[in-house]
PyMOL CGO cylinders between C-alpha atoms (Angstrom):
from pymol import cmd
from pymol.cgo import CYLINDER

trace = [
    CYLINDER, -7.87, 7.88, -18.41, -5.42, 10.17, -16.59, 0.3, 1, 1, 1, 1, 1, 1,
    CYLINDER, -5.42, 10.17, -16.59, -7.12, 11.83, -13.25, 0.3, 1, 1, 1, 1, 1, 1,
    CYLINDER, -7.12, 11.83, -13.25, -6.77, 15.39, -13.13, 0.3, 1, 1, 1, 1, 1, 1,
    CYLINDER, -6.77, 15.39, -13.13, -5.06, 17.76, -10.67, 0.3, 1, 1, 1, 1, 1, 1,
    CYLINDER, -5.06, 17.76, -10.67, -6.73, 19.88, -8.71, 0.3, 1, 1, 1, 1, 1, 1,
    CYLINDER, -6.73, 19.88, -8.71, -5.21, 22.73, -5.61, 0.3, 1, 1, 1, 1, 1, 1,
    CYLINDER, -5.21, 22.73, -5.61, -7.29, 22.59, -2.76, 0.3, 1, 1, 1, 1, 1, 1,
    CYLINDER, -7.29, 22.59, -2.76, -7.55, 24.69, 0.36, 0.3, 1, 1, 1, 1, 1, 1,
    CYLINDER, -7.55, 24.69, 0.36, -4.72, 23.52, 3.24, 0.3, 1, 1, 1, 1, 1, 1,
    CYLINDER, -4.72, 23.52, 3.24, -8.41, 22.50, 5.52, 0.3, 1, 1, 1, 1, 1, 1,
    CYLINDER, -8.41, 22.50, 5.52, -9.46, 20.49, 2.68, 0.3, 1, 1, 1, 1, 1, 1,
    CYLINDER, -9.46, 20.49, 2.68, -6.27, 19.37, 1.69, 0.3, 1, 1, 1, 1, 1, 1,
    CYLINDER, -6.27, 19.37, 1.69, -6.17, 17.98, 5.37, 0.3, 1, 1, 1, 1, 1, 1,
    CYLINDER, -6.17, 17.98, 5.37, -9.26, 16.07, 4.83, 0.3, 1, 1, 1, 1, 1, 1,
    CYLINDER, -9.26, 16.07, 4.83, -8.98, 14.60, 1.56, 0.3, 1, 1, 1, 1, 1, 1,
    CYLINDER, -8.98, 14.60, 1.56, -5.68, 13.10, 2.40, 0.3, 1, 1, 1, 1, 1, 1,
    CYLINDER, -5.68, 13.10, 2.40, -7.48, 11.51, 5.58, 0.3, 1, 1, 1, 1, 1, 1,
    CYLINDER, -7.48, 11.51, 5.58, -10.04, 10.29, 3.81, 0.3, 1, 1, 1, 1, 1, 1,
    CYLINDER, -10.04, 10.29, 3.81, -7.71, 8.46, 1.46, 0.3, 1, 1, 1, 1, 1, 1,
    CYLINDER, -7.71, 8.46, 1.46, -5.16, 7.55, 3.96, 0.3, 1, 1, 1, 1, 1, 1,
    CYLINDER, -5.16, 7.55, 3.96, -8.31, 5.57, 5.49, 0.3, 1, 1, 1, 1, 1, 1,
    CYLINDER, -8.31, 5.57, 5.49, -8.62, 3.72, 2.86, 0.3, 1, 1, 1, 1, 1, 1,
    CYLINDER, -8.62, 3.72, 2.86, -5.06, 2.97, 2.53, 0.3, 1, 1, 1, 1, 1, 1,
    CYLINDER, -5.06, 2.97, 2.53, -5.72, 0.96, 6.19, 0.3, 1, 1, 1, 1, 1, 1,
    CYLINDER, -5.72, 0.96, 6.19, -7.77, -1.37, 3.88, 0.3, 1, 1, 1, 1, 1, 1,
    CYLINDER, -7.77, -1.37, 3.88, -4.77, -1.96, 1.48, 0.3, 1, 1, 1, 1, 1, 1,
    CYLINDER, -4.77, -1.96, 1.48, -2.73, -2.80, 5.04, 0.3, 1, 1, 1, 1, 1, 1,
    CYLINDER, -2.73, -2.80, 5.04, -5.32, -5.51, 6.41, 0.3, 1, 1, 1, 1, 1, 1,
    CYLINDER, -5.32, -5.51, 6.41, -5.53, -7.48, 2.85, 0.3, 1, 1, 1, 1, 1, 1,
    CYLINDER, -5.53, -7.48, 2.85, -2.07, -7.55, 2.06, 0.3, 1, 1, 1, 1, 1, 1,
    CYLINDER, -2.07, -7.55, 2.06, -1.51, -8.52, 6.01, 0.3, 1, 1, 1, 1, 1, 1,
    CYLINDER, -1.51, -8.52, 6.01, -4.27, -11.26, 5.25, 0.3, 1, 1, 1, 1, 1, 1,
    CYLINDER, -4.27, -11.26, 5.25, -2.44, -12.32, 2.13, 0.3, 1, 1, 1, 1, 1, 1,
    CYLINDER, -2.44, -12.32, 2.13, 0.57, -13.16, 3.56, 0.3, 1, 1, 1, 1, 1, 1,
    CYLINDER, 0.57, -13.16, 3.56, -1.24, -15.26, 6.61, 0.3, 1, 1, 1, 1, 1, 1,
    CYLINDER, -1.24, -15.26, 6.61, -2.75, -16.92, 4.02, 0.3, 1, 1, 1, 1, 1, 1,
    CYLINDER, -2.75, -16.92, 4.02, 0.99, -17.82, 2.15, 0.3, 1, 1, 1, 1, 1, 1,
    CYLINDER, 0.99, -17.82, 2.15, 2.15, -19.14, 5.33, 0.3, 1, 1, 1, 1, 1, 1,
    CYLINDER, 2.15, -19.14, 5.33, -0.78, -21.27, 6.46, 0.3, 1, 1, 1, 1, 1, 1,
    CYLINDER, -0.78, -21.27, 6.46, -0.45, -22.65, 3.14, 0.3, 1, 1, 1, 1, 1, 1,
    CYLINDER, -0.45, -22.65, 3.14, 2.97, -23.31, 3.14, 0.3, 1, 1, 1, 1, 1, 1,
    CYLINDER, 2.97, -23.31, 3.14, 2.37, -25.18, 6.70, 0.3, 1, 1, 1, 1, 1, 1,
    CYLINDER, 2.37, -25.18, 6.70, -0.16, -27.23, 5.13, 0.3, 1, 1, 1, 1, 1, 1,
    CYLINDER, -0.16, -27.23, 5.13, -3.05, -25.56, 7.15, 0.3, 1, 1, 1, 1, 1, 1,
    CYLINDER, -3.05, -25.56, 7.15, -4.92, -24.08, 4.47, 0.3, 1, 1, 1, 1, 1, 1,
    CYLINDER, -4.92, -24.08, 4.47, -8.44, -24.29, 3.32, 0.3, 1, 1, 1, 1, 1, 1,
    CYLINDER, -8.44, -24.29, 3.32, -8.79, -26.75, 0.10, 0.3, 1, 1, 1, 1, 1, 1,
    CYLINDER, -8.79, -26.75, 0.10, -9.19, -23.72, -2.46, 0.3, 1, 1, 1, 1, 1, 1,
    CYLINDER, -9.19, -23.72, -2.46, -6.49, -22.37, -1.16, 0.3, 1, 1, 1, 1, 1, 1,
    CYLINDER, -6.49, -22.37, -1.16, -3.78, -21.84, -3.19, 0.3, 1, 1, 1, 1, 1, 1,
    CYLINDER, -3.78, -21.84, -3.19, -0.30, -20.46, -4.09, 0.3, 1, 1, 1, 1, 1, 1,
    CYLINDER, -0.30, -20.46, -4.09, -1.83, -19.90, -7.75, 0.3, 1, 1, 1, 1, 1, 1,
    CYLINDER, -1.83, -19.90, -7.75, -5.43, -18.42, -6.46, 0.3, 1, 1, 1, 1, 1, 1,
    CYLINDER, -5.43, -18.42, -6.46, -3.89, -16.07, -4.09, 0.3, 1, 1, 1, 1, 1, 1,
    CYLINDER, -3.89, -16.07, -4.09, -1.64, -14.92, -6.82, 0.3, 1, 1, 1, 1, 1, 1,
    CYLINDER, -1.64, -14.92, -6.82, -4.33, -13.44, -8.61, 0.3, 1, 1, 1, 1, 1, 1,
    CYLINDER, -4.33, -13.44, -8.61, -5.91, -12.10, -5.78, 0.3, 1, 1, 1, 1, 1, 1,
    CYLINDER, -5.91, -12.10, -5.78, -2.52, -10.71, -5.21, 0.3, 1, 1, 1, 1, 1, 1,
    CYLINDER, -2.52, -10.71, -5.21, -2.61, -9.00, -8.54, 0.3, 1, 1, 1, 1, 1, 1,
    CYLINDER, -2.61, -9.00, -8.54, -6.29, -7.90, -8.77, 0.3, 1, 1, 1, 1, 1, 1,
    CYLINDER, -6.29, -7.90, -8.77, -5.45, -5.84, -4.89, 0.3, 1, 1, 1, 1, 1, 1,
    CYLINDER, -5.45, -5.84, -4.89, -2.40, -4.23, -6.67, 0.3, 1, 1, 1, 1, 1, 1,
    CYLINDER, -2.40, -4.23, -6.67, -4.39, -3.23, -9.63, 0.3, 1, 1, 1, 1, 1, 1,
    CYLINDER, -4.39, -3.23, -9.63, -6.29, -1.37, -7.25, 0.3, 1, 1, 1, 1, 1, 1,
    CYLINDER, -6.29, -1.37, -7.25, -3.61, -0.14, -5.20, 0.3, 1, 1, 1, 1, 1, 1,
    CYLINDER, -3.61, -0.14, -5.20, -2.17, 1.80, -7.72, 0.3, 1, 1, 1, 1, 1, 1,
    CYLINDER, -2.17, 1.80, -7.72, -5.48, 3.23, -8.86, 0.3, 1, 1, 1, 1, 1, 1,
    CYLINDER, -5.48, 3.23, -8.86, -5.55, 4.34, -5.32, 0.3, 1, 1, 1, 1, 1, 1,
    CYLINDER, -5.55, 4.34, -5.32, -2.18, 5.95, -5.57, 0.3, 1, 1, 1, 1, 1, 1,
    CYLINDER, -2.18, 5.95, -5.57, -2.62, 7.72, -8.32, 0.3, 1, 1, 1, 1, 1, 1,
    CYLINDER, -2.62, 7.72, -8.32, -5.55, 9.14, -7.00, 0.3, 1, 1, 1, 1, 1, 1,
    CYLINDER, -5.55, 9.14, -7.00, -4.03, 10.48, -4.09, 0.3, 1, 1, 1, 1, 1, 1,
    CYLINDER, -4.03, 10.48, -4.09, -1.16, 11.87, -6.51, 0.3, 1, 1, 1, 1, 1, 1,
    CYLINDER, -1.16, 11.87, -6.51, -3.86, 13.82, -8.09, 0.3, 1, 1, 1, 1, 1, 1,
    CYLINDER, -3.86, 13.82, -8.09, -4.64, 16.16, -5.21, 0.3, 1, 1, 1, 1, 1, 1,
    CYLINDER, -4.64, 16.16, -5.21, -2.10, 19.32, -5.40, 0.3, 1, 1, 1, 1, 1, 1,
    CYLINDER, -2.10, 19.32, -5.40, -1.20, 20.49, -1.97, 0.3, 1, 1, 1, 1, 1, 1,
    CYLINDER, -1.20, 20.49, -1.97, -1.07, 23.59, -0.69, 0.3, 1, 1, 1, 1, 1, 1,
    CYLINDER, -1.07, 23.59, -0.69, 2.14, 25.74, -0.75, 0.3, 1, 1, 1, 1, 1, 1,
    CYLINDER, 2.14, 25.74, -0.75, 2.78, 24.40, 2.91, 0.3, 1, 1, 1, 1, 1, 1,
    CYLINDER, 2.78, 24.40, 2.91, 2.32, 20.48, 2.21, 0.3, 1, 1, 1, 1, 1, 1,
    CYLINDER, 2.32, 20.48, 2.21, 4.28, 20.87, -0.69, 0.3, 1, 1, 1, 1, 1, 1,
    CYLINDER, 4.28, 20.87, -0.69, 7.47, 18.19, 0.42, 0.3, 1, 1, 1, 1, 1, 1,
    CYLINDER, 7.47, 18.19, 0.42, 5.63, 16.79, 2.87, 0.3, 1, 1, 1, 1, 1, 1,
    CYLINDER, 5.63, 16.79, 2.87, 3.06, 15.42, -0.16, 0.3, 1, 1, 1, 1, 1, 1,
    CYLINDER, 3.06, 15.42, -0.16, 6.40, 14.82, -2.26, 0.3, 1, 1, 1, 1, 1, 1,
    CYLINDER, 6.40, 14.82, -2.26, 7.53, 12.27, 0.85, 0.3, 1, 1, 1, 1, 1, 1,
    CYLINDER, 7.53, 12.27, 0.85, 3.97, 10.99, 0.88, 0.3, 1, 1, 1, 1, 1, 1,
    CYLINDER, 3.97, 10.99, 0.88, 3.86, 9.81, -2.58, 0.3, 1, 1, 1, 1, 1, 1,
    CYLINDER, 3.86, 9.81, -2.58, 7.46, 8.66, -2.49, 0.3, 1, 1, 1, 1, 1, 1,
    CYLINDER, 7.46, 8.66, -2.49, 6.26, 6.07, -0.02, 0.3, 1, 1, 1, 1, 1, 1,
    CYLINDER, 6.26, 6.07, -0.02, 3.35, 5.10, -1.33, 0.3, 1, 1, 1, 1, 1, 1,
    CYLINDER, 3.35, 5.10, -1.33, 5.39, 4.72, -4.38, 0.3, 1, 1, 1, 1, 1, 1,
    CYLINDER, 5.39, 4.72, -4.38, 7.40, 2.51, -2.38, 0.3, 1, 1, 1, 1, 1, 1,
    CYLINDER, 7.40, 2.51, -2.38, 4.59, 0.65, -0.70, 0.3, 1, 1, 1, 1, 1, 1,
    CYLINDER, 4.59, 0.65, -0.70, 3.65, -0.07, -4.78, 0.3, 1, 1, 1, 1, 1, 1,
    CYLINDER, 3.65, -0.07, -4.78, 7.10, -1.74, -5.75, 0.3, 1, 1, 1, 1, 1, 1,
    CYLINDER, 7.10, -1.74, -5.75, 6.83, -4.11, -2.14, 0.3, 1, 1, 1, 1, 1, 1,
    CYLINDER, 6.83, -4.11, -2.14, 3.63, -5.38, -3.15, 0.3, 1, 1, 1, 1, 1, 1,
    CYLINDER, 3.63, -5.38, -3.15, 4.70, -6.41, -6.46, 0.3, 1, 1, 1, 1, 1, 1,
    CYLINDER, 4.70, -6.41, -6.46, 7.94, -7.44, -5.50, 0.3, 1, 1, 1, 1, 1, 1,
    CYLINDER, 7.94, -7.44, -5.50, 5.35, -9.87, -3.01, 0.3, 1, 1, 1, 1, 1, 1,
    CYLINDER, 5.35, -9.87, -3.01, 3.23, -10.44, -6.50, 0.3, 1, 1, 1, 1, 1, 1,
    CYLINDER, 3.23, -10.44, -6.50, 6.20, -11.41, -8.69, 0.3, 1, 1, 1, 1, 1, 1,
    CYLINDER, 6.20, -11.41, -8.69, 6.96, -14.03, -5.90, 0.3, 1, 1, 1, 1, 1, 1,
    CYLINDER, 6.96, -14.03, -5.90, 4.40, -16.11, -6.15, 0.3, 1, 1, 1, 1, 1, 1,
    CYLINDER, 4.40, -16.11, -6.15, 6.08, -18.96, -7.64, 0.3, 1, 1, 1, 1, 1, 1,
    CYLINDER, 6.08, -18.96, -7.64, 8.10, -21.77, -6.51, 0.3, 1, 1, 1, 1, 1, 1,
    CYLINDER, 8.10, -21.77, -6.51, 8.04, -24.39, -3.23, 0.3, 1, 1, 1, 1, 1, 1,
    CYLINDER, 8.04, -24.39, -3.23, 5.66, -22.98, -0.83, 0.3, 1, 1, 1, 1, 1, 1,
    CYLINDER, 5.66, -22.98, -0.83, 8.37, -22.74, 2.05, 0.3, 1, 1, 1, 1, 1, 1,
    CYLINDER, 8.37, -22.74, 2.05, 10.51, -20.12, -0.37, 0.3, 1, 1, 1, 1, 1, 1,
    CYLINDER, 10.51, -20.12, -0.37, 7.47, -18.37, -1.65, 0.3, 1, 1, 1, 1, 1, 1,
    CYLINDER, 7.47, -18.37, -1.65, 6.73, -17.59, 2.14, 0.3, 1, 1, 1, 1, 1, 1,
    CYLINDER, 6.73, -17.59, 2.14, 9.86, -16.61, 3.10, 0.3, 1, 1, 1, 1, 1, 1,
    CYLINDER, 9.86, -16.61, 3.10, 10.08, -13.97, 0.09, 0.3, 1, 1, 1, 1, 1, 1,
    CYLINDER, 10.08, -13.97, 0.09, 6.46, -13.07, 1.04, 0.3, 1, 1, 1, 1, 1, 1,
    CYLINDER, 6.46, -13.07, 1.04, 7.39, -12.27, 4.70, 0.3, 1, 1, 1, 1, 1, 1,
    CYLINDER, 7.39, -12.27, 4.70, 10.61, -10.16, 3.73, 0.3, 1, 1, 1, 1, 1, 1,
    CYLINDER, 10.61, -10.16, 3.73, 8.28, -8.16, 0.87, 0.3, 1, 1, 1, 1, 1, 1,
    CYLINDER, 8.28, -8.16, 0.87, 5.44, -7.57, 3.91, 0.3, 1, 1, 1, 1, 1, 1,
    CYLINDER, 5.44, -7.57, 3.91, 8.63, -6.36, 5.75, 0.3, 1, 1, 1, 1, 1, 1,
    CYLINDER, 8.63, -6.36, 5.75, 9.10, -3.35, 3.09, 0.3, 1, 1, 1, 1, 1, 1,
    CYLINDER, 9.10, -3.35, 3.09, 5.81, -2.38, 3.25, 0.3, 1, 1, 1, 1, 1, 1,
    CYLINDER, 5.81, -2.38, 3.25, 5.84, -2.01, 6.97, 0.3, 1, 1, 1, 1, 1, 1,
    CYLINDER, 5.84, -2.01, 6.97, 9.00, -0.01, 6.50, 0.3, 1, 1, 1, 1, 1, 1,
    CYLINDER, 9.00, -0.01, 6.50, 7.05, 2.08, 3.73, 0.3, 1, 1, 1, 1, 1, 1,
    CYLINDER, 7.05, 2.08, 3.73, 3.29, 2.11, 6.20, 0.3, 1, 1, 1, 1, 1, 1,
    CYLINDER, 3.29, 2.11, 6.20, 6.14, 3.36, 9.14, 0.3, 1, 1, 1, 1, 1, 1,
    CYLINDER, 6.14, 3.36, 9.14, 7.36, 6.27, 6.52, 0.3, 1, 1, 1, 1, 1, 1,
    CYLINDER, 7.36, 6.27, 6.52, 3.48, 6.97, 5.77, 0.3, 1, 1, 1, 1, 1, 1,
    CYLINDER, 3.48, 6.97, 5.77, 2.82, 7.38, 9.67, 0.3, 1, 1, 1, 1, 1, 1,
    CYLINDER, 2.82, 7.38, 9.67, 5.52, 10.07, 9.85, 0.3, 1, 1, 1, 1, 1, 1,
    CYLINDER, 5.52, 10.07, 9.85, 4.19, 11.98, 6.88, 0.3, 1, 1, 1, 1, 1, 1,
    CYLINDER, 4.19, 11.98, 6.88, 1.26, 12.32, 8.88, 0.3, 1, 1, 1, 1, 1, 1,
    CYLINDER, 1.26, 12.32, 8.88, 2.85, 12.88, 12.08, 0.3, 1, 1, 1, 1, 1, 1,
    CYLINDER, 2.85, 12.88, 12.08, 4.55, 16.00, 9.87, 0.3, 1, 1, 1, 1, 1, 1,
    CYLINDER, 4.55, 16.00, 9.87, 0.84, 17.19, 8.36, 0.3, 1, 1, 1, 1, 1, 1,
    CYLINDER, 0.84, 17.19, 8.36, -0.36, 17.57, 12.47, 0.3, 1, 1, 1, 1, 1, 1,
    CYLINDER, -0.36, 17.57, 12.47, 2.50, 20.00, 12.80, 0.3, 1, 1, 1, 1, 1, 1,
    CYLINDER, 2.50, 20.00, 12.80, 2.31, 22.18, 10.28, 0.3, 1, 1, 1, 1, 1, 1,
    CYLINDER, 2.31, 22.18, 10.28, 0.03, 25.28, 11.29, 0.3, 1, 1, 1, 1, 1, 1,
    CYLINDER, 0.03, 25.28, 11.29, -3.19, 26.29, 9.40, 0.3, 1, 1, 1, 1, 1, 1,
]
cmd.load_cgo(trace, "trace")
């Protein structure tokens, strides 16, 4: 079912995107957790349910969500004003989408290569959470 746009007030705009950007710290602290998880596994320190294969899906069922998440935050037109700075917001979360399932589609092979692909996919997200943070950086500018 396809979410519907809606134009909101710049003040409102503000604090919808806030409130969803909070929730986007979530998405940061699982994925984070994930790959701790990939690399205590591939040092042999893991938990005994604790798996390349297990975190996979846990892998997938987060991204699932993730991208319900995105497009839910593409669904809120901006204001005149936010206009590109909402363009370079979705761009990156965009972004953020492809790193985690670049991260997902990993998820096979030795452990020690499987980690190593993790760590460089974590990498592009931080590069894509970085591009986030100066979105919002640009939103505190921009005068009401």
């Amino acid at each position: 079912m396809p979410i519907q746009a809606t134009t909101v007030p710049t003040t409102e705009y503000v604090i919808k995107l806030n409130r969803l950007l909070e929730k986007f710290v979530v998405f940061e602290t699982v994925f984070d957790e994930y790959a701790q998880t990939c690399r205590n596994i591939s040092l042999g320190k893991c938990l005994v349910n604790e798996n390349l294969e297990t975190l996979k899906l846990y892998f997938e069922q987060n991204l699932t969500v993730l991208r319900q998440f995105v497009a839910q935050a593409g669904s809120v037109e901006p204001p005149i004003v936010f206009e590109q700075i909402n363009q370079e917001l979705q761009s990156a979360l965009a972004d953020y989408v492809v790193a985690t399932e670049t991260m997902v589609d990993s998820l096979e092979g030795d452990e020690l290569t499987v980690y190593q692909r993790i760590i460089l996919g974590r990498s592009e997200q931080t590069v894509q959470r970085q591009r986030i943070n100066q979105v919002l950086q640009a939103i505190s500018k921009v005068g009401f």
